[in-house]
N, C-alpha and C positions, 0 to 999 in steps of 0.2 A: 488599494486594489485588493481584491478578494479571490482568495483561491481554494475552486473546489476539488475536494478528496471525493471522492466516489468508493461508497463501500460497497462493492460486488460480490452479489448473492455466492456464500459457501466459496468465496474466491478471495482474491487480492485486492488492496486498496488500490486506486489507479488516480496516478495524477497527468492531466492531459498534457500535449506536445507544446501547446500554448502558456500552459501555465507552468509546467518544469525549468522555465529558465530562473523565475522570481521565488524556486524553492531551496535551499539551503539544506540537504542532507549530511546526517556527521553520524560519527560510530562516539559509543560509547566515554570515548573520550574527547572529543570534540571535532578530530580529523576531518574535512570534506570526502563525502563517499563524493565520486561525479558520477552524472547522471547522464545516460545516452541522449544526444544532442537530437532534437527535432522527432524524437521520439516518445509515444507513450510511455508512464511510466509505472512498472505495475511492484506493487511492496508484496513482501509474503505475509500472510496474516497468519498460518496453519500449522510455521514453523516444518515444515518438513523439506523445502527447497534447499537445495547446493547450492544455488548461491545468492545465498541471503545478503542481504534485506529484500532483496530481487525477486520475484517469483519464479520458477520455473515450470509451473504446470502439476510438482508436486500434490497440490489441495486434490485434485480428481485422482487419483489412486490412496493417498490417505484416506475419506469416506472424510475431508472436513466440514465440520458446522459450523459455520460461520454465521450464524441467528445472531440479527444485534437488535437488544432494547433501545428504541431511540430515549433522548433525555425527557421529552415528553411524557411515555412512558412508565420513566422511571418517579417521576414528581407523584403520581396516585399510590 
């Protein structure tokens, strides 16, 4: 089964309510972060959020760029 990350423009990666239960999130050392049940679920990419790895809306007052080269892209 295949699960999609959704990279959202100048935002957070978001993993859907459907597919958050078959994701496995850990910190650094391997801990389970747990994930809000039946809920979206949105990463911070921007680095400025409280509580990270979470977004909180941080990205729209930092001014983040979030421009991603697809791998496509990057092969030329």
């Amino acid at each position: 089964m295949s699960i999609t990350i959704k990279v959202n423009t100048n935002g957070p990666l978001m993993i859907s309510a459907a597919d958050a239960p078959s994701v496995n999130l850990t910190d650094a050392d391997g801990n389970v972060i747990p994930l809000p049940e039946g809920k979206n679920v949105f990463l911070c990419r921007c680095g400025a959020s409280s509580r990270k790895p979470f977004c909180d809306g941080a990205h729209k007052s930092a001014a983040f760029d979030g421009t991603c080269v697809t791998a496509v892209q990057n092969l030329g």
